[in-house]
N, C-alpha and C positions, 0 to 999 in steps of 0.2 A: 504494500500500500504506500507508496510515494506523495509524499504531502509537498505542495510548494508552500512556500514560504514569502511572504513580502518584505521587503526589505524596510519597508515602511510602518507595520508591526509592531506592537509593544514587544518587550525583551522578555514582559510574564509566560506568554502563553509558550513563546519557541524553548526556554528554558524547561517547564512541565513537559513538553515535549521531550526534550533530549533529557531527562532527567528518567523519566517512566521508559525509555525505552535503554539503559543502563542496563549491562548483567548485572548480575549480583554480588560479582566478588568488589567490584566498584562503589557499589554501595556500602556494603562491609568498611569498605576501608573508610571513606565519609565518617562511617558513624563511630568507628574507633578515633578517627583522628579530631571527632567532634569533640572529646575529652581532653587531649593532650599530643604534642607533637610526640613522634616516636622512630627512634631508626629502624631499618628493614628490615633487621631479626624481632626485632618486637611488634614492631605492625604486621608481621606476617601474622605473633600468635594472637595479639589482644584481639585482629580482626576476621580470623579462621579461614585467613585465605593461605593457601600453599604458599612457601615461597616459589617456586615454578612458576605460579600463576600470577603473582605480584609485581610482577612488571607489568604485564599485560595487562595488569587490572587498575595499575595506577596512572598507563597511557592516556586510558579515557578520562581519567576527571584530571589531568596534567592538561591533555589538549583543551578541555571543558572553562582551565581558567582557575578552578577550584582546591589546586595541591600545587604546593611549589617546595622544593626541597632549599634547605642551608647546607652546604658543606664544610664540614671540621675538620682539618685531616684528611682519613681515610672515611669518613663515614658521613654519611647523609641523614638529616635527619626532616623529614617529611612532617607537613602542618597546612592546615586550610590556607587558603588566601584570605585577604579580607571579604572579595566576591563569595567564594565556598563558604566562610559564616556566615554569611548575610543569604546565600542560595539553602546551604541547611537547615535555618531558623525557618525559612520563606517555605519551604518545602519537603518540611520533617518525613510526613507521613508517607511520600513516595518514594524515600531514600531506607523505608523502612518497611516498605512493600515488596518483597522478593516476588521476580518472576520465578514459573514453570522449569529447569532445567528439561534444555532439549536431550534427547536419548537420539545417540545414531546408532 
């Protein structure tokens, strides 16, 4: 189902949009890093995503505007943007809505 979008649009509805159609390991991470920043061995467990899958999962809400990482050293440590608090707050309950896992 392909939706256009107008570029002329409030930024509410396209965001509900891109937000409800998130996997779920993306959300996870949201709602862990909605407590506190954490580096990549600890947001893997507070947020029960793999670490395999935590790259991948933190592409989406990297590209989305909503996670940006500090680097110390060797180590990253990942945290909302102020957008991803203010998207969180805005939009708790979708970010807390797991979809279906697909089965191939």
């Amino acid at each position: 189902m392909a939706q256009d979008f107008d570029l002329s649009m409030q930024l509410k509805p396209y965001l509900e949009s891109m937000i409800s159609k998130l996997p779920n390991a993306p959300k996870l991470i949201m709602q862990a890093l909605s407590n506190k920043d954490y580096n990549k061995e600890d947001l893997s467990i507070e947020s029960r995503v793999r670490r395999g899958e935590l790259n991948y999962a933190l592409c989406w809400i990297e590209a989305l505007g909503f996670v940006q990482f500090n680097t110390s050293g060797r180590q990253k440590l990942y945290s909302l943007t102020p957008l991803g608090k203010k998207v969180y707050e805005e939009f708790n309950d979708l970010f807390h809505k797991m979809n279906e896992e697909q089965k191939e």
